[in-house]
C-alpha positions in Angstrom: 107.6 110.5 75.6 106.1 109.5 72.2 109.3 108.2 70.8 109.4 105.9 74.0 106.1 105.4 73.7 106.6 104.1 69.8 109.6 102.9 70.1 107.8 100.4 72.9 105.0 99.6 70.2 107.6 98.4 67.8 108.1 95.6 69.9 104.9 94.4 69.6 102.9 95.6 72.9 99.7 97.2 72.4 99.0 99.6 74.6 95.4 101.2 75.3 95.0 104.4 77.1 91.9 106.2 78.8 90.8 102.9 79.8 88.8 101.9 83.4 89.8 98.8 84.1 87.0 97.5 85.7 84.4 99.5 83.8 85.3 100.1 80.0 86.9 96.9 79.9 87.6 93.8 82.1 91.2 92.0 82.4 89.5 88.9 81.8 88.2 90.2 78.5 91.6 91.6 77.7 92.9 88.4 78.6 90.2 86.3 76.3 88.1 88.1 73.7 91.0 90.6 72.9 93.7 88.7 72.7 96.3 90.0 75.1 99.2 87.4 76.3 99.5 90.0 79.6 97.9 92.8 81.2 100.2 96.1 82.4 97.9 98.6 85.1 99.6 101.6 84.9 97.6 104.4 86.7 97.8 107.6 87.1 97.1 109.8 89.8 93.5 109.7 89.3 91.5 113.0 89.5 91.5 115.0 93.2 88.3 115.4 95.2 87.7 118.1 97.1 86.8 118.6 100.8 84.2 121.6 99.3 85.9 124.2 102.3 85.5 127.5 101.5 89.0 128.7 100.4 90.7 125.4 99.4 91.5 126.5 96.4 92.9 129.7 96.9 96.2 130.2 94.8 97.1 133.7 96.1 100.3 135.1 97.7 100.5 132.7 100.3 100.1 129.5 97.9 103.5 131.7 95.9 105.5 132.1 99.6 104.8 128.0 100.1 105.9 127.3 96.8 108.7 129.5 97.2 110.0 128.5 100.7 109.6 124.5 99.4 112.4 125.6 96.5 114.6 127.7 98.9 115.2 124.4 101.1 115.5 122.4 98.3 118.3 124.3 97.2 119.9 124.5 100.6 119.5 120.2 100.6 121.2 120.1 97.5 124.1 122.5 97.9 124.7 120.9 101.1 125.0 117.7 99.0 127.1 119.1 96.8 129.5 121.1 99.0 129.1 119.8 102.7 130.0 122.0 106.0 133.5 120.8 107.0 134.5 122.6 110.6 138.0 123.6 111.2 
């Protein structure tokens, strides 16, 4: 990622990160005071809230057989992509 990322920057963008649009800078300020010709949002996925139930964030055994049974039929999707069923 930090060769794209620099390889990017070689072509003259500026990029900023850990920045709250909104609240540690403005795209109008961007836009003026700073300089910038154009203003790219990327954002992440933000941080999670919590409902605050007891338990939510249990990462036992069954969290491992979830995990588990989402890979297992992921794998049966794909080799049925790869090799599909043809009856005789």
């Amino acid at each position: 990622m930090a060769r794209e990322i620099a390889q990017v920057e070689r072509l003259g963008v500026g990029i900023e990160t850990d920045v709250i649009v909104g609240r540690t800078v403005t795209v109008d300020s961007l836009l003026g005071e700073e300089g910038f010709d154009a203003v790219f949002i990327g954002s992440g996925a933000g941080l999670p809230r919590f409902m605050g139930i007891d338990g939510v964030m249990y990462a036992g055994p069954i969290a491992d057989l979830v995990a588990t049974i989402v890979c297992i039929i992921l794998v049966v999707l794909e080799m049925r992509r790869l090799f599909p069923y043809r009856s005789r």
